[in-house]
Structure formats: structure tokens, C-alpha cells
N, C-alpha and C positions, 0 to 999 in steps of 0.2 A: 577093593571095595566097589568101583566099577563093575563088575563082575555081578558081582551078589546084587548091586543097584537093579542095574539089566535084567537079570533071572525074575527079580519081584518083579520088574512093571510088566514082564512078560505072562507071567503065571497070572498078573493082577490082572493083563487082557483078555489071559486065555479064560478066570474068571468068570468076565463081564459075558461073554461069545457063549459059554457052557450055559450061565442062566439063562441066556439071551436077555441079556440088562440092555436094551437099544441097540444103535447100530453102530456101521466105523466109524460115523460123523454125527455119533454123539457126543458131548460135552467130555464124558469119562474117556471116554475109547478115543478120541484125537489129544487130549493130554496124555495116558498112560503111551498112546501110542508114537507120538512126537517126539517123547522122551528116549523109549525104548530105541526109537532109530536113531537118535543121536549116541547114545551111550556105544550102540553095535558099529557103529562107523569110526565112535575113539579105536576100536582094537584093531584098527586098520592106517592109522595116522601117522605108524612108523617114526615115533619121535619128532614132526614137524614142528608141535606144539609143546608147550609145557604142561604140566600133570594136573589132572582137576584138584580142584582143593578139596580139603573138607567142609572148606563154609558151602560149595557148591551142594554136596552130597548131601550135606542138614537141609540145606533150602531143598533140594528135591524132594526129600523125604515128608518134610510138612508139607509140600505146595500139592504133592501130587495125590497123594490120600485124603487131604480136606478138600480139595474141589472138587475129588470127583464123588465122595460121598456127599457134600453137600449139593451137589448138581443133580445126581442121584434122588435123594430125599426132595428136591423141590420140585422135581419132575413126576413123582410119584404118589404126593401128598395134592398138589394144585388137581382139579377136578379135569375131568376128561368126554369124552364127545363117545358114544355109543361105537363108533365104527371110526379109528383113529386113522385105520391105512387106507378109508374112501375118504376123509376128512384131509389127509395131507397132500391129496394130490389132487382135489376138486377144484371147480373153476374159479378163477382168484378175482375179487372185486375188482373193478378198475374204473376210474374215473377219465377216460378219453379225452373228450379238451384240453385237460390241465396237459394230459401227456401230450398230445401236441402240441400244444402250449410251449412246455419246457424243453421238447426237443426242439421246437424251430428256434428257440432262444439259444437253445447247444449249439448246434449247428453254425448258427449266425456268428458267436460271439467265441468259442471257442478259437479260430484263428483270427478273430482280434486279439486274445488272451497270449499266444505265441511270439504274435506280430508285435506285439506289445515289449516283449522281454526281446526279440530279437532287434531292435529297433535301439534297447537302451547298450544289446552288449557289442553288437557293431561299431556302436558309436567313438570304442576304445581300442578296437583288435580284432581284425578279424581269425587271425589265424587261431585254430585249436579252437575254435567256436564252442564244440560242446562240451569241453573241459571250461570253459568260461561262464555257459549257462549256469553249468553245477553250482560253481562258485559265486556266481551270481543269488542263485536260488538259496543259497548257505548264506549268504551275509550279506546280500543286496536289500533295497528297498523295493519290494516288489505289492507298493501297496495303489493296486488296479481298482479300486471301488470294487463292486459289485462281481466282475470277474475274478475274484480271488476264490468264490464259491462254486466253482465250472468244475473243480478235479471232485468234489463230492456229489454236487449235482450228476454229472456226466455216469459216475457208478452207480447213482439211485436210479438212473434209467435204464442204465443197462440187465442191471437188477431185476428189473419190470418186465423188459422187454424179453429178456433169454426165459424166465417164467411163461410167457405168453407165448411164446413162438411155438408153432408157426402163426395164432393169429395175430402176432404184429407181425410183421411183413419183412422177409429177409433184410432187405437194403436197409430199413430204418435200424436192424441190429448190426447191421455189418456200418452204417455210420458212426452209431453208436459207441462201437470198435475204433474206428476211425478217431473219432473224437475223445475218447481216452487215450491212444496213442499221440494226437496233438499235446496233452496235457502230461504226457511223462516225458516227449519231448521239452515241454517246456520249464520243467523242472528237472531233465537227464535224471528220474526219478525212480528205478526198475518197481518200486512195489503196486502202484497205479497198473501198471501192465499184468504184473502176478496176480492181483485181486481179479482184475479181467475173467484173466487165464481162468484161476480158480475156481469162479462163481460159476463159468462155464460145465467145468466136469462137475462143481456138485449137483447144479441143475441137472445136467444128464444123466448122474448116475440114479438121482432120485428120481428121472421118470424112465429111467430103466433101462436107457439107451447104449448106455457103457459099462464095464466093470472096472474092477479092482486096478486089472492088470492096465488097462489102458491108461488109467491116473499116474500109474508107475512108470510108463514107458514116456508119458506125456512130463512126469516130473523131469528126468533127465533130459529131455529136449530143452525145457526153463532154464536149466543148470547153463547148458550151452549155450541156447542165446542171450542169458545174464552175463556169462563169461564176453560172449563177442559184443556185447554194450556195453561193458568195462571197458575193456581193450579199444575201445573207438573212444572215449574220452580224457584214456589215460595220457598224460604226458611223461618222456620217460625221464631218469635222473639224468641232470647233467651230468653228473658226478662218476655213473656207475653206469651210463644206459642199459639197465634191467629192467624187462618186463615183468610184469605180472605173469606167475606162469599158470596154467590152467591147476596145479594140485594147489598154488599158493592161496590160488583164486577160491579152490573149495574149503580151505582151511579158515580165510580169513571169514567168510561170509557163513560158512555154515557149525563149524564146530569151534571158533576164537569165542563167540561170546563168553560160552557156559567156561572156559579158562579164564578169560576175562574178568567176569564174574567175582574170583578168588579174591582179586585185588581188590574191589570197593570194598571202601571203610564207611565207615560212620558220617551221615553230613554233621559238619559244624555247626550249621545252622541254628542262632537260636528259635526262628521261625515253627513253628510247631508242622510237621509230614509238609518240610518246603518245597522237596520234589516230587510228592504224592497227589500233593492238591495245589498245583501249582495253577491249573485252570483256572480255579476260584480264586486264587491270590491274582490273577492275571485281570477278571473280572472285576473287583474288586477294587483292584487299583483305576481303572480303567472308568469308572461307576463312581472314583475321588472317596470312595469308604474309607481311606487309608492308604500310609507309603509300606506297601509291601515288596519284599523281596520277591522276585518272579526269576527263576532260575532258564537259563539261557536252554535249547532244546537240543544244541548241538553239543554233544561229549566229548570230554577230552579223551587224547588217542593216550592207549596203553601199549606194551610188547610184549607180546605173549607165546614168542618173539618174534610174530609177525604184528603188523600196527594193528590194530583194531580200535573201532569206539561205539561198541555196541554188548551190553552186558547183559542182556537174557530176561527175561517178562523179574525179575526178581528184584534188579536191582535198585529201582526209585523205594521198593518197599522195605527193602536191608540196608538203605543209606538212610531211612527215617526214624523205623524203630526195630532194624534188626529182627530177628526170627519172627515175635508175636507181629511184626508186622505182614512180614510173608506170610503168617498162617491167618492174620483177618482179611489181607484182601483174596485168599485163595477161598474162605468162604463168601466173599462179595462178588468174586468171579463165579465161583459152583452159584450162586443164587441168581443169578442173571441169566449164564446160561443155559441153567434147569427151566430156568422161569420160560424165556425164550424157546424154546425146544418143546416143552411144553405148550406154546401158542400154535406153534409149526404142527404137531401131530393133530391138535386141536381144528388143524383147519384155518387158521387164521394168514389173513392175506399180508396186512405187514407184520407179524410173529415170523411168518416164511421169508419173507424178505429182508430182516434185521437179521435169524438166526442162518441166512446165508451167510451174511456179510459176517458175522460174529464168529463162524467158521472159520473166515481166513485169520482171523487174529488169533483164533487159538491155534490153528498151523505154525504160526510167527512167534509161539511162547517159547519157544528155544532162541530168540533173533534178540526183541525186545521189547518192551512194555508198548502196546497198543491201543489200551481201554481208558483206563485212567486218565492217561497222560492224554491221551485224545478226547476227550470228553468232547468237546467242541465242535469235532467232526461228526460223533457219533451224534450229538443231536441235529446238526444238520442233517445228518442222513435221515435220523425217523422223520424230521420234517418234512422233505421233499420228497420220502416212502408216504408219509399219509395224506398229501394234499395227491398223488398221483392212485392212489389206492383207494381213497374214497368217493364214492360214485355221488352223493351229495353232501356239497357242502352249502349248509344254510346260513346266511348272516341275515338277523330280523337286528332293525332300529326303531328302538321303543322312543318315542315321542313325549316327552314329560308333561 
């Protein structure tokens, strides 16, 4: 079944490419395409793992056709700007102040944000420091005031910044750099650094700076230094001292989910979609509306028969309400990022900004749910993309 899976999403890319339905880092073409590479890398796994299920191969089959046709349709119905390919690469609003504004704030408070956490895990051990961050960052109290906002912030500038360059000024992008690296240090956190990475090539492939192949040659570089930022945090078994080996490393991280996957059941919950709209129950509670249930974000580990706890962009929407729920938020997903994609051709300065960032999540729909579940961040991110993006902001106080 595998087999036949892979064949459609390939024929369904080759498809999109034949009409010329958008590009590779459209909404359709980075889902049919994320897929496709994962399936082609199972016939290469040599039994490490156990067999995909067939709940996985259901869940594919609704998620990958409703989002990319309804992504499709909203990209194509939403109105359009006479000259799409001068419009998407014209010069992007910017509101200067605020941007210096918020990077001297970066700058400043980002290693107090570090200093901060290195300060509480010292306090009990120093040795294996960055296997303690981790841990820390998993189950610690890490509630910094207003620094908790620094790993979202620090990517909406870099955001801005890699868009504008050369007229922002190399150093202030290479800080910028800097200062997300401070912030995955300080959560031992690799996706902070991959988003980096990411937003990197897609900005350059879209002004035209790089190809295909360089994304490809630059993927496998991430692979290796993910693997050597594992291995610097890991501790080994007492038990067994075994490491992580570099194929276990590629099984656990890039193809255990979608096996994973197989396992999740049903939540119990009588909570109605308690790990779908857990932001708003989190809200909610938080605002005293009510004692709601707020499901913990960290997942329990499965064996598959390596540990894993991470179950593929699916599984908050199959532990709610099973298929019909994989297939309404794969059209909530297709209408966002049609919607977004559509801003971006359109010209528009945060549409280009949000549908970068919205890119790496759909990269990540093989890993784990990143939209929903994140709500939180994603509005912080349009926030601090449109106080930096608009060149006036007026506040008038009316006098009664």
C-alpha cells in the first residue's frame, strides 16, 4: 500500500508542475511533496521500524487531497493584483523605528533570557548542563515575564530582516542569527535554528539566489548538525551505555512519527476536540470562564521500537474526532494557507512574511501538529510582523 500511496502523491506532483498549479513552496506542492519523501525513504528503512498502519494510510489519503485542493480553490478564487510575479518580490513596507526598536530590545534581553535559565540550572548541577537545560525547559518553571516572548520575537525579525537584505545591514542579520541561536540554546530546542535555516533558503530561492539542489544539499548538512546537537546533550544508559547512532537518530526524528501515528486511539476526554483547541481551553481557563481541562504539550513516549513522542501533523485531529476530523482541519489548513499565498503573490508585506513562516510548518506536517496547537505563537508572530511592517501606526485619543 506504501507503494501505490507514493506513486499517487508523485503523479499528484507531477500533476500540479504539468499545469503549472504554483510552485515547490506552494501549500499543494510542499504537502504532496513532504509526503512523497517520506513514504520513498520507508523503502529504505530496512526493517528498523515497525509497518505503517492503515490508520496512517486513511489519514493520508483525506489530509493530502483536501488541503491541497482546498488551498488550491482559495488561492484561485481570492482576487489577484494585475502583475503577481512584480508584486511578489516588490519592495516590502517597513516601519524602521519599531525595527530598531525591537532589535535593541533583542539584543539586550536575549542573554538575560539565557542567563536567566543558566543561572536557575547551575544552581543544582553543573555537570551535563545541556541535557539539564532540556529538562528544564520540559518541566521547569520558566516563567521570565516578558522574556518568554524573545524565541517569537527574535524570528519575526529575522523574518524582516533576511527579506530586506542587503538594506538591513549584514551585522544586524547576522545578530539576528546570533540571537535565535542564544534562544535554542536556551531551550536545547533544534526547531528555532531549523526555522532560521529554512526561512533562509526560502527567501533566496524566491529572489532567485539559489536552487532546488542547494536546499537539498543544505537539508542534509541540518540532518548532521541536528544529529551532533543530539549527541552533545545526550546522556548515555547506565545500563547499556549505547548511543544514539546516527541511522537511529534518522529513524527516530524523521520517519517514527507517521509509525507512531498507528498507535493513537481515541482521547477519552469528555472535553469536546480537548487536544485540538486546547489554546482556547488554556485561555479560557486563564480569563476564570471556567475549570477546563488543558492537556499537557509534552507526549507520552511510544516504541516503534524505537522511543518516540511525536505523531505527525494528524494526531491532535484523530485523537478528537477521528477521520471527519483530519479531513475539516485539512480544509482549515488548505484555507489559510491558500489564503496566505495568496497575500504573498498579491504583494503583500506581512502575507510574505507569515506565508514564509507558514512554510516551515508545512515542512514539519510529517513531524507534528504546528498550527493549531500553536496558536499562541502564531499570533504573536502576526503581531510583532505588523507593528514592524507598518510604516504608520496612528493612535488618535478622542476627548469626550
Amino acid at each position: 500500500m506504501s507503494i501505490v500511496t507514493l506513486i499517487s502523491l508523485i503523479l499528484l506532483m507531477a500533476a500540479f508542475v504539468y499545469f503549472k498549479i504554483g510552485d515547490l513552496f506552494s501549500p499543494w506542492m510542499l504537502t504532496a511533496g513532504i509526503w512523497a519523501a517520506i513514504l520513498f525513504l520507508f523503502q529504505f528503512e530496512q526493517g528498523l521500524l515497525d509497518p505503517l498502519s492503515n490508520q496512517f494510510f486513511i489519514s493520508l489519503w483525506i489530509w493530502v487531497p483536501i488541503l491541497s485542493l482546498s488551498s488550491i480553490l482559495t488561492y484561485h478564487v481570492l482576487p489577484k493584483v494585475s502583475n503577481e510575479q512584480l508584486a511578489s518580490v516588490r519592495e516590502m513596507t517597513f516601519n524602521p523605528r519599531m525595527f530598531n526598536l525591537l532589535f535593541t530590545l533583542s539584543v539586550i534581553f536575549t542573554p538575560v533570557y539565557l542567563y536567566q535559565i543558566l543561572k536557575v540550572v547551575t544552581m543544582f548541577d553543573t555537570t551535563d548542563l545541556l541535557y539539564n537545560i532540556r529538562i528544564y525547559a520540559i518541566y521547569g518553571n520558566q516563567d521570565f515575564g516578558i522574556l518568554k516572548y524573545l524565541q517569537i520575537l527574535n524570528q519575526a525579525l529575522y523574518i524582516v530582516a533576511i527579506w530586506r537584505y542587503p538594506k538591513t545591514p549584514l551585522w544586524q542579520v547576522l545578530m539576528l542569527v546570533f540571537c535565535n541561536l542564544l534562544c535554542t540554546l536556551a531551550i536545547m530546542e533544534k526547531g528555532i535554528m531549523f526555522n532560521v535555516i529554512f526561512i533562509t533558503l526560502f527567501v533566496l530561492y524566491k529572489k532567485g539566489h539559489i536552487r532546488i539542489r542547494t536546499i537539498g544539499l543544505t537539508g542534509i548538512l541540518i540532518i548532521l548538525a541536528f544529529f551532533a546537537i543530539n549527541s552533545m546533550r545526550e546522556i548515555q544508559s547506565e545500563d547499556t551505555g549505547q548511543e544514539t547512532t546516527f541511522l537511529d537518530f534518522f529513524a527516530i526524528y524523521i520517519l517514527s512519527p507517521a509509525v507512531a501515528f498507528g498507535k493513537v486511539t481515541e482521547n477519552l476526554s469528555t472535553q469536546f476536540g480537548s487536544r485540538s483547541f486546547e489554546f482556547f481551553y488554556a485561555v479560557f481557563s486563564k480569563l476564570g470562564l471556567g475549570r477546563f481541562e488543558v492537556e499537557q504539550k509534552l507526549q507520552e513516549f511510544v516504541w516503534v521500537p524505537l522511543p518516540t513522542n511525536v505523531y505527525t501533523v494528524f494526531q491532535p485531529f484523530y485523537q478528537d474526532f477521528q477521520y471527519k476530523g483530519i479531513a475539516f482541519f485539512a480544509l482549515i489548513y488548505g484555507l489559510i494557507t491558500g489564503y496566505l499565498y495568496r497575500l504573498f503573490h498579491n504583494g503583500s508585506t506581512l502575507g510574505r512574511c507569515l506565508y514564509t513562516y507558514i512554510s516551515v510548518l508545512l515542512i514539519l506536517q510529517f513531524y507534528q501538529e504546528n498550527l493549531i496547537l500553536s496558536t499562541s505563537m502564531f499570533i504573536q508572530l502576526t503581531f510583532f510582523l505588523f507593528l514592524v511592517t507598518q510604516q504608520y501606526i496612528n493612535i488618535t485619543i478622542r476627548h469626550g
